[in-house]
N, C-alpha and C positions, 0 to 999 in steps of 0.2 A: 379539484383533483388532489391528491396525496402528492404532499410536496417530495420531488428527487433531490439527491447527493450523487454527482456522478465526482467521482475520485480519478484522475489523471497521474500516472506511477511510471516510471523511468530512470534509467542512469541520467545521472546528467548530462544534456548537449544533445536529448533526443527530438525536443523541441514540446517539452509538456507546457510550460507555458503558451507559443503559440496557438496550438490545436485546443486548449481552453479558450483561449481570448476564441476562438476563432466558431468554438461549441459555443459558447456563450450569444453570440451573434447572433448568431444562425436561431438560437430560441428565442432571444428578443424578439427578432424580425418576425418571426411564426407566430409572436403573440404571447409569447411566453412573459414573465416578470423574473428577472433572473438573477443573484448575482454570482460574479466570479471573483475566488479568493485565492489568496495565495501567499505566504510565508518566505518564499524565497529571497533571501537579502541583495539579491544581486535587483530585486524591480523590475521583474521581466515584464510584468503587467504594463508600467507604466512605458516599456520600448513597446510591446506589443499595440497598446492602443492609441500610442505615440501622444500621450496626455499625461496628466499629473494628476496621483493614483494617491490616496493617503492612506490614513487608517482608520477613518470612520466609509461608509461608502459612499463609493464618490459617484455621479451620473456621466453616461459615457453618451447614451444615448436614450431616445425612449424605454421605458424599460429593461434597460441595461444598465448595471450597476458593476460596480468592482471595488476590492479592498483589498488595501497593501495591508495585511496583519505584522504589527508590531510583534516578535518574538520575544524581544525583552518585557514588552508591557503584561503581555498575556501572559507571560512564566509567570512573573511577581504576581500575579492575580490572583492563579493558581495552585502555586504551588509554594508561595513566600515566607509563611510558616514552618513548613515541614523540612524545606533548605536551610533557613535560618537555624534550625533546631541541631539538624544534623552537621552542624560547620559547626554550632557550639561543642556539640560532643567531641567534634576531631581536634579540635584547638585548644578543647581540657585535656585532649589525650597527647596534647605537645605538637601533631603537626603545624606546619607555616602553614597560614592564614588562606596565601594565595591559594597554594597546592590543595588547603578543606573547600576552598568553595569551589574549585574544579570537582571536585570527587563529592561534593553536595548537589551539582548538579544531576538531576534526573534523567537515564539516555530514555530519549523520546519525548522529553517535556514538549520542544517545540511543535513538534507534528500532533502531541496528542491537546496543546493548545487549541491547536487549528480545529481541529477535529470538536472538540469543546464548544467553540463559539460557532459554528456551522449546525452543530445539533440544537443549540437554545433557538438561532433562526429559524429552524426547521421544525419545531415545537413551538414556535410564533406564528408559525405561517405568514412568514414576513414573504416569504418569493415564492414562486413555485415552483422554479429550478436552481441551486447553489452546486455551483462547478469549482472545484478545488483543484488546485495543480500544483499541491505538494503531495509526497508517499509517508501514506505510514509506516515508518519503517519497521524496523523487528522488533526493536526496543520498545515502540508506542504499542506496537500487537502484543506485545508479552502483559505491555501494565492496563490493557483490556480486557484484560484474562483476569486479572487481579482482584475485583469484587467474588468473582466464583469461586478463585483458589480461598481466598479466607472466609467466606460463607456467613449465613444470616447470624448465626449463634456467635462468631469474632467478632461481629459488628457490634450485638449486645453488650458483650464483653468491654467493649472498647466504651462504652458509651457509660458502664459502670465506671468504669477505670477514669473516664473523667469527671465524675463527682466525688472524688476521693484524692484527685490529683494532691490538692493540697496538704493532706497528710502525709503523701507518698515523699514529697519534698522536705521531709525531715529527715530520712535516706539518704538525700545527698549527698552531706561530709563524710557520711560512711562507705559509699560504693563512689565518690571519686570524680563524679558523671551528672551533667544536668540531666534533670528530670522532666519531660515534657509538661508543660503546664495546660489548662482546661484549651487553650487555644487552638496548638498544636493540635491535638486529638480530634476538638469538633474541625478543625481544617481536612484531618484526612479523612475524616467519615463523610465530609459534604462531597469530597473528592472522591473516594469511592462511589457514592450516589451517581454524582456525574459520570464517571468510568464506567459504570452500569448502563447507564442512558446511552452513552454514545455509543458502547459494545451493542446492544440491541438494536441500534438504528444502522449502523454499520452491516449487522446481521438478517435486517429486513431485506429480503429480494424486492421484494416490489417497491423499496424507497433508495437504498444505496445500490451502486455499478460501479467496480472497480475497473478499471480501461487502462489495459498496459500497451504501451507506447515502445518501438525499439527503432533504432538504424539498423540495415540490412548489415551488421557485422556483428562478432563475435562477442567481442564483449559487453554489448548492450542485449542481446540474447540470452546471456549466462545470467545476466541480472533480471531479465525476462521470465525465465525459467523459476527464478529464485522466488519471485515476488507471485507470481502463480502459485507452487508450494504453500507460501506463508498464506497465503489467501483461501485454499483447502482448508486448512491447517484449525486455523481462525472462524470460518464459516462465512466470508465475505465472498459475493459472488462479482465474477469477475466475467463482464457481456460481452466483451470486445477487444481485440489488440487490432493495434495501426503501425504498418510498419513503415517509416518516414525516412524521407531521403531519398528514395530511390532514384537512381536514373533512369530516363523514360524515353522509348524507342526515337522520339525525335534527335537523338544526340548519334551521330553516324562517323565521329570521329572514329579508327582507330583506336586509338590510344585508348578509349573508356571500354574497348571489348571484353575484357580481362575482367575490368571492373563489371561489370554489366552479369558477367557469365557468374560470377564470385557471389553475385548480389541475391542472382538466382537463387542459388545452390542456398543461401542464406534464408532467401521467403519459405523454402523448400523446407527446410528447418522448424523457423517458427512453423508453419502451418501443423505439421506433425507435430511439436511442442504441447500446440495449445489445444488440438482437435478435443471436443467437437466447437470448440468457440469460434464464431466467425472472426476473419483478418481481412482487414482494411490498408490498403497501400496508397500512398499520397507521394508524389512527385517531389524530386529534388525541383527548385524552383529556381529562376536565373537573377534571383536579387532576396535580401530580406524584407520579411513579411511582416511587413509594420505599415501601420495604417488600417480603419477600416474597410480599405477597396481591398487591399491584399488578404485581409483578413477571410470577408465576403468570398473570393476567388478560392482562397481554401477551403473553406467551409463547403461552398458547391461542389467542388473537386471531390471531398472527403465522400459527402452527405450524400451527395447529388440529391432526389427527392425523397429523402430520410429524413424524417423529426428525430433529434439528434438523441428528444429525451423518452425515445421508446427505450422498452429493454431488449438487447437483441438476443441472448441469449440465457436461462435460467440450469443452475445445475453445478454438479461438481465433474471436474474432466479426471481429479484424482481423490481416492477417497482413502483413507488411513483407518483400518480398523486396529483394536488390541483386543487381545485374548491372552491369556496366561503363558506367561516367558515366550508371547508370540507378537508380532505383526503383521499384519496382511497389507499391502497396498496394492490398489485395485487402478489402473490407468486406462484410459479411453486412449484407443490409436487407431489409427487410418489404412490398415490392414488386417483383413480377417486369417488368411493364409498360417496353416498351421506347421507348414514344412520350414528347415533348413532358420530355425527363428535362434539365436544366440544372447545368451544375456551375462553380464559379465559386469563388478563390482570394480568401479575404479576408483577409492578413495570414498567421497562424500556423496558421490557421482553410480547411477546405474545405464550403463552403453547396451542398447538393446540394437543386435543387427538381424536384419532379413532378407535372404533372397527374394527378389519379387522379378517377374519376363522384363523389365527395363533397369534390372541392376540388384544393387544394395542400399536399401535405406538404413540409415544409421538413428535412431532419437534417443536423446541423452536426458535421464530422467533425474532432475538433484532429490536427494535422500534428506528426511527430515533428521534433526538430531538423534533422537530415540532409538536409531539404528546404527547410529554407534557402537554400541555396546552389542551386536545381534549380528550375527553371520545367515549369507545367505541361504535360504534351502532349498528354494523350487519355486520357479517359475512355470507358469502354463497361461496359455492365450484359448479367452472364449467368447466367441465370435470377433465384438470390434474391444473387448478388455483385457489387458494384460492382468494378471495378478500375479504378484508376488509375495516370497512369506520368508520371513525371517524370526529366528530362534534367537533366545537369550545365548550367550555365552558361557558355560558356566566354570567358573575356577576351579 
């Protein structure tokens, strides 16, 4: 079989590590060869499997593996040159030391580390299934993009430029500024190569599943919402959200009514949010879920008799076109109804409300940057898609 990446993405505290250790399991037991990775400094892996998790992989079980990835090891790996390079230029240019190698650091190195060593396993056919439970964040998605934006001819370019490096270094005392030498260069050209590779396996449906993870509240939906967008955006598809926590009808106290009703109104949300992608609900639980029996117990709870490593869903729920001093964005929603539909720009944020026979539904759509600069025009709904269109602004 074609080996999977399922990706696990979340605010923090929504329990991504858990529901790995817990996916991970679950394909072991089925037969699968599996492992599960994960960057988090905190070792949720190693609470989760209630074992000691390192940074080569470690055996949990038959066919169960896991790896605590080292962030500092995999930076320096690679990216050591290109840091070093850029701390030397800031430190000829008089800033402190400290403050260049903060500002040499690369936003997303760690996640796109991850992301790095999970694609060489996946190009080994070392497992069959590799479950990640850290997020690419925006930063790592922007430097994915980065072999496309400089294209095959910069790359020649680049690869001129370092057989001549050594001349170039007679410029020096002139312009002030270290000059990359043969290393630097072939560093970020192998690095681009790489960036290439894992943007394309990233962007394979039938090998990577992006799976977004929320608690029934508000700010782990907004981060929800967010990480859907970038994943449009990107071309990463995204099979499944699990909303976690819940409380679940055996709780009869009072006191959780409020809670419970709130919680609703919250799945109520996601579901609309992500339609048409299927959502998975998992139970707040009466103790933590460490160990593999607990593990086990959620995995049946989540999966019930699901192989964890189908895909459940293939497609885009939002789709961004451009056109000249235009953009279109095209949204799948859970209403065809063409009456009484309101749409309304609030900041970064588009509030679409509807009259529907049991009320008002409210789904709040976040806006990609690009729309910034673009005032709304029209909206119109056909059949289950919203599209909307937005104009340059002109001075």
């Amino acid at each position: 079989m074609t080996s999977r990446l399922i990706i696990y993405t979340g605010k923090g505290g929504v329990g991504k590590s858990v529901i790995s250790s817990a996916t991970g399991l679950r394909l072991a037991e089925l037969g699968y060869s599996v492992l599960v990775m994960s960057s988090d400094p905190a070792h949720s892996l190693r609470d989760a499997f209630n074992t000691s998790i390192g940074a080569e992989p470690t055996r949990v079980l038959d066919e169960l593996y896991a790896l605590q990835v080292d962030p500092v090891h995999e930076v320096k790996k690679h990216f050591s040159d290109i840091q070093n390079y850029l701390t030397k230029v800031l430190l000829k240019r008089g800033v402190d030391e400290t403050i260049a190698y903060e500002i040499a650091f690369i936003p997303g190195a760690t996640a796109i580390a991850t992301l790095l060593e999970a694609e060489k396993l996946i190009n080994e056919e070392s497992y069959d299934v590799i479950v990640v439970d850290t997020v690419p964040s925006g930063e790592a998605l922007r430097l994915l993009n980065f072999p496309q934006i400089i294209g095959r001819l910069s790359r020649k370019l680049m690869k001129t430029a370092s057989n001549i490096v050594s001349v170039a270094r007679v410029a020096e005392p002139l312009i002030g500024l270290p000059m990359p030498n043969k290393d630097v260069i072939e560093s970020e050209l192998k690095l681009i190569d790489s960036l290439e590779r894992v943007a394309n396996t990233l962007r394979n449906y039938d090998v990577t599943s992006l799976r977004l993870i929320a608690n029934p509240d508000s700010f782990s939906i907004e981060n929800l919402r967010r990480s859907l967008l970038q994943a449009c955006i990107y071309g990463i598809n995204t099979d499944l959200t699990i909303i976690n926590k819940v409380f679940h009808e055996e709780i009869k106290d009072k006191f959780f009514n409020e809670w419970k009703r709130r919680q609703n109104e919250m799945i109520g949300e996601v579901e609309r949010a992500v339609y048409p992608i299927p959502v998975k609900k998992l139970k707040l639980y009466d103790r933590e879920l460490r160990g593999l029996d607990m593990l086990r117990k959620c995995a049946e709870d989540l999966f019930g008799d699901d192989d964890p490593a189908k895909i459940y869903f293939k497609g885009k729920p939002i789709e961004i076109l451009e056109g000249d001093d235009e953009l279109t964005i095209q949204v799948n929603v859970p209403f065809t109804s063409k009456d009484n539909i309101e749409v309304e720009r609030i900041g970064d944020e588009l509030t679409v409300k509807i009259n529907t026979e049991t009320g008002k539904l409210i789904n709040t759509i976040p806006l990609p940057t690009a729309t910034y600069y673009m005032k709304l025009s029209k909206a119109r709904l056909e059949e289950n898609r919203l599209i909307i269109n937005f104009v340059k602004e002109h001075s």
